[in-house]
C-alpha positions in Angstrom: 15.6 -29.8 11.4 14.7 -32.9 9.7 13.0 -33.1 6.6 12.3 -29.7 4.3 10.2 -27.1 4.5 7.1 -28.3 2.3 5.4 -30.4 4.5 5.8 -31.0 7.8 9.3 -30.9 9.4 10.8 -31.2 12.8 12.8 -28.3 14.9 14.0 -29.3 18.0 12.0 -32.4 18.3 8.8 -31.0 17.8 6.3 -31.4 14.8 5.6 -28.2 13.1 2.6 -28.1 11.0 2.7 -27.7 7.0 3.0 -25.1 4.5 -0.1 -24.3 2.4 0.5 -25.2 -1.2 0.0 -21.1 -2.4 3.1 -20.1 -0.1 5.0 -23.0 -1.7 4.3 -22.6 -5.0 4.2 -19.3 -5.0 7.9 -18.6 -3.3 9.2 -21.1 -5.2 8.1 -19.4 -8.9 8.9 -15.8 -7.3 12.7 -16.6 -7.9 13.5 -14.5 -4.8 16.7 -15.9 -2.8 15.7 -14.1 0.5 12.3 -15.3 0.2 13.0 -18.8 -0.1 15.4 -18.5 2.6 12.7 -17.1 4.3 10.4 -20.1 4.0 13.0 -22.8 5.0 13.6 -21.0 8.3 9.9 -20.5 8.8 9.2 -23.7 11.0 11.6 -22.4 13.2 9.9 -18.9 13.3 6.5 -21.0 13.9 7.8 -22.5 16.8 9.4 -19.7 18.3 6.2 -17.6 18.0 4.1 -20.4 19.7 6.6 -20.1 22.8 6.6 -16.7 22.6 2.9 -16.1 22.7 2.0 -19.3 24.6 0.0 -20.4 21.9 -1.7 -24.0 20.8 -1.8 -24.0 16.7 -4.3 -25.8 14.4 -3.2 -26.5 10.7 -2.8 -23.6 8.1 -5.6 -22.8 6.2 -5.5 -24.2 2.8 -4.8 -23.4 0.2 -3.9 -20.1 1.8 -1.8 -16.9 0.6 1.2 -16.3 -1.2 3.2 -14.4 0.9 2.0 -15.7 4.5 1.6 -18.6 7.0 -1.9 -18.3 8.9 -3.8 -20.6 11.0 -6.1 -20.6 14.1 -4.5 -20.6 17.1 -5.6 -20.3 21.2 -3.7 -18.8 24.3 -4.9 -19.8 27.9 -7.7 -17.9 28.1 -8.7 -17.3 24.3 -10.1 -19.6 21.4 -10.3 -17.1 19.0 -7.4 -15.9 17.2 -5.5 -16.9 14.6 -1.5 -16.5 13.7 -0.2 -14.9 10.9 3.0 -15.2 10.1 4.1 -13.3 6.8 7.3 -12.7 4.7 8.3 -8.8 5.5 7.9 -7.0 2.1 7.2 -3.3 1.4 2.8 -4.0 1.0 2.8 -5.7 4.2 5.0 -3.2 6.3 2.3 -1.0 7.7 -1.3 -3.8 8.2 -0.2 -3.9 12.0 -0.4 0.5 12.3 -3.4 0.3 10.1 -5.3 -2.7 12.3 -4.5 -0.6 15.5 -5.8 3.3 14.1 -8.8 1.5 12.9 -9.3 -0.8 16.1 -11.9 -3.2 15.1 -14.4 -0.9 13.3 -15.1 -2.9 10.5 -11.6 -4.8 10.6 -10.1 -7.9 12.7 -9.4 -6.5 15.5 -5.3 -6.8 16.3 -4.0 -8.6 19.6 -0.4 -8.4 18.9 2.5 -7.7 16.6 6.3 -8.6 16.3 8.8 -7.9 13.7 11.6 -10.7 13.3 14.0 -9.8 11.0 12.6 -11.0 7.5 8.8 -11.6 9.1 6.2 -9.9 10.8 4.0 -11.6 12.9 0.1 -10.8 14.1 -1.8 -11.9 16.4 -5.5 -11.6 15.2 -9.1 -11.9 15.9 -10.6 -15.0 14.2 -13.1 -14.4 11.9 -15.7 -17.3 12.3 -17.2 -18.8 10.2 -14.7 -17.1 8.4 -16.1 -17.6 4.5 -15.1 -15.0 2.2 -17.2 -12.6 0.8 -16.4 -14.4 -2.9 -19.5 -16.8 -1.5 -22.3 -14.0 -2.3 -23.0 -13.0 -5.4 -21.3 -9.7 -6.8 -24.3 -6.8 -6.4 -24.0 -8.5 -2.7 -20.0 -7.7 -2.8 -20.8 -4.2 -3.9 -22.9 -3.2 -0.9 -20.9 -5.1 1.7 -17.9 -3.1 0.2 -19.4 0.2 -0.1 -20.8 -0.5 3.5 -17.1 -1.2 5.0 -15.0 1.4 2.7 -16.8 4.6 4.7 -16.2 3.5 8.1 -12.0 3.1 7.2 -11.6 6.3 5.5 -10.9 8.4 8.6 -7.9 10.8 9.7 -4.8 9.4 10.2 -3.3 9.3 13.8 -0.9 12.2 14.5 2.4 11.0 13.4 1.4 7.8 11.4 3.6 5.9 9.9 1.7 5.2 6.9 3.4 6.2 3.5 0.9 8.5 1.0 -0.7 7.3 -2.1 1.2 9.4 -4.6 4.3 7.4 -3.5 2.7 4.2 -4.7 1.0 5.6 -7.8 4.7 6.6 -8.5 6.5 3.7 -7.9 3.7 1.9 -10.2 4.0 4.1 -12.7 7.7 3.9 -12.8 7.3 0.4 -12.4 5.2 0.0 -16.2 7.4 2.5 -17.8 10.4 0.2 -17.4 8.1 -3.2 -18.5 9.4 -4.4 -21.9 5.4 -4.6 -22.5 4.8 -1.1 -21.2 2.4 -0.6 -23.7 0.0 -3.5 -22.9 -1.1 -3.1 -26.3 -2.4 -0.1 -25.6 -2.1 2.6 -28.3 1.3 4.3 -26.9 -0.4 8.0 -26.5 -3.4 5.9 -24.8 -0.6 4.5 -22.2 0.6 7.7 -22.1 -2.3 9.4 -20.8 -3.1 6.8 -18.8 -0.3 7.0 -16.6 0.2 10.6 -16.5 -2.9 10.4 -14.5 -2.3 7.7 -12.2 0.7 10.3 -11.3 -1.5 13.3 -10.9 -4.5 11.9 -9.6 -3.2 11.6 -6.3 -2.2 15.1 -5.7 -5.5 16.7 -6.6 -7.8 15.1 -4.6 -9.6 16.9 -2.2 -9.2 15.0 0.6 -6.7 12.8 2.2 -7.5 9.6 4.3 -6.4 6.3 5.6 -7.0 4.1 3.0 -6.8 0.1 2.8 -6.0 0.1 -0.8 -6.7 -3.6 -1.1 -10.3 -4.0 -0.4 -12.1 -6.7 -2.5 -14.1 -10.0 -1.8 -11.7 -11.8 -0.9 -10.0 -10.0 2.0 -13.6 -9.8 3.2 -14.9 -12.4 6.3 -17.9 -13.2 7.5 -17.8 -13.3 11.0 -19.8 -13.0 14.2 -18.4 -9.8 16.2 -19.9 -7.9 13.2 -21.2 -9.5 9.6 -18.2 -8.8 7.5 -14.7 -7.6 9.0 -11.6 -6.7 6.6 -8.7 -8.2 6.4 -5.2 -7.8 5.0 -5.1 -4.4 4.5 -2.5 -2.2 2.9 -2.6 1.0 4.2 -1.7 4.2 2.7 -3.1 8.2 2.9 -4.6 9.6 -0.1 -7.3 10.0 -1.9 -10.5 7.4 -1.1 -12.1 7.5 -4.7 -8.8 5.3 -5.1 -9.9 2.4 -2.7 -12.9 1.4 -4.6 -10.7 0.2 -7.4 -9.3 -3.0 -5.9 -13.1 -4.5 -5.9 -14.0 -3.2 -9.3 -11.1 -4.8 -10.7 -11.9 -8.4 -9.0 -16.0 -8.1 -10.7 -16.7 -9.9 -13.5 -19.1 -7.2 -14.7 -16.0 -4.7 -15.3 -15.3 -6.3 -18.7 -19.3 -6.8 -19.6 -19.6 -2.5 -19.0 -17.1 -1.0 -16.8 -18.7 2.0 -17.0 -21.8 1.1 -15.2 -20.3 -0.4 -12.8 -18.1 2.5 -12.1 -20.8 5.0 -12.0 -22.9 2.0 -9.5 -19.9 1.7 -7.3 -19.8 5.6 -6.8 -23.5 6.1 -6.3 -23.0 4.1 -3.4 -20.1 5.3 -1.9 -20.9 8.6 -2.5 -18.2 9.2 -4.6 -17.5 11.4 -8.1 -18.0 9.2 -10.4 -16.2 10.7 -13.4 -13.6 11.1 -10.8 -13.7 7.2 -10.2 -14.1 6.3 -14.2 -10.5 8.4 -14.3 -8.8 6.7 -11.8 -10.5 3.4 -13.5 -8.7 4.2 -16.6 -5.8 5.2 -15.1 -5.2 1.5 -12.9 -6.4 -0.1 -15.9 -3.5 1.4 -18.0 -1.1 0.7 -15.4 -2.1 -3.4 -15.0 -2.6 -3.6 -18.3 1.7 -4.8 -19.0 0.7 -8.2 -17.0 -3.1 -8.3 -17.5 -3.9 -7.5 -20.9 -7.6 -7.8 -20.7 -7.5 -4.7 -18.7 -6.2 -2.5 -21.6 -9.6 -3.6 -23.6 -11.1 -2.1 -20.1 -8.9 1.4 -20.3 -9.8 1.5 -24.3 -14.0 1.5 -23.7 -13.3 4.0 -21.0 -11.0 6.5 -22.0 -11.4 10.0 -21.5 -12.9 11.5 -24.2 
């Protein structure tokens, strides 16, 4: 292969297209050996996926994700798909199981999937003309979400592969404890609390359901097939009050009055929302070690 792996490069003689700056920049800061490994072979993995799947390749969207190499891409006898290629890591394991349980209702819909070593690959529906939910304004985002939230949380398929919600709370949780800024200048009993409850939480809710977990604007498209389809999910089974966190913590109105828009975000999902002002807290506490703006959040909202 001539040339590196951030820009274009040849394998084989042929011209494989370029890396969005994101996946550069962010493998490159992530200080990951396997991942940057990763990225120099992934021309090569480009090209053996467009052999594989017969498949004509525009360039990457821009500046694209941090963890994934996507572009639109056409077979014989369809124009609208696009290629994701993405770094295997333990978020991404399960978006092909969950694209294929929910089977277009309210997602992209899923045309294929392979797992090469280090990467999976999919083979999606193109969403066109693909702008992000980010492009309305926020009480617009709230009733798209609370619109597309519903229709995911269903029962998961008899021996799913997806891994339950009390795993990941722990695994967080775990994850904060051992931060040398644990606290996130929280008051250290605040903290406390705080993550004791993102532990428990999961166990005590009254229903468990496949969950995206990472619902917000900005894995939101619009598209024709339907208005808005989801993207990039993370699955996991658990409790759904959990799933409206990921787009209250991506509002600009959660530092202005959390609370409100708590309460507004439960109303219309039809959600508890003491239960959801809890789990607010408790996500709050638990980001608050790299995002400290969200411990002024779990302050004006702790249980009293």
């Amino acid at each position: 292969m001539s040339e590196g792996p951030f820009g274009c490069a040849r394998q084989d003689g042929r011209v494989v297209l370029p890396l969005p700056r994101n996946l550069i920049d962010d493998t490159a800061s992530s200080g990951n050996d396997e991942r940057r490994a990763w990225l120099e072979a992934l021309p090569g993995t480009i090209a053996e996926l467009q052999q594989r799947w017969s498949l004509r390749l525009g360039e990457p969207y821009q500046p694209g994700g941090v963890t994934a190499w996507v572009a639109p891409a056409e077979t014989g006898d369809r124009a609208d798909l696009v290629l994701k290629v993405a770094w295997r890591h333990y978020e991404a394991e399960h978006e092909a199981d969950g694209l294929r349980a929910w089977r277009g209702d309210g997602a992209v819909r899923l045309h294929a999937a392979e797992v090469l070593d280090n990467t999976i690959a999919l083979l999606l529906e193109r969403c066109v003309p693909g702008l992000t939910l980010r492009s309305r304004a926020e009480p617009d985002q709230d009733v798209v979400i609370a619109s597309l939230l519903p229709r995911l949380w269903r029962a998961s398929p008899e021996g799913h592969p997806f891994r339950p919600l009390q795993r990941l709370c722990n695994d967080w949780a775990d994850a904060f404890e051992r931060s040398p800024r644990r606290d996130g200048g929280l008051d250290p009993g605040l903290a406390r609390e705080g993550i004791r409850l993102y532990r428990s939480l999961p166990s005590s809710a009254d229903r468990q359901v496949l969950l995206c977990t990472d619902l917000h604007a900005g894995n939101v498209l619009e598209a024709q097939r339907e208005p808005w389809l989801m993207i990039d999910p993370k699955p996991h089974v658990g409790d759904p009050t959990y799933d409206a966190l990921q787009h209250l913590l991506n509002c600009d109105r959660l530092h202005a009055d959390p609370r409100a828009l708590a309460k507004h975000m439960a109303h219309l999902l039809g959600l508890d929302a003491n239960r959801l002002l809890l789990w607010l807290f408790a996500r709050c506490v638990q980001e608050s070690a790299e995002f400290p703006s969200l411990g002024e959040v779990a302050r004006t909202i702790a249980p009293r």
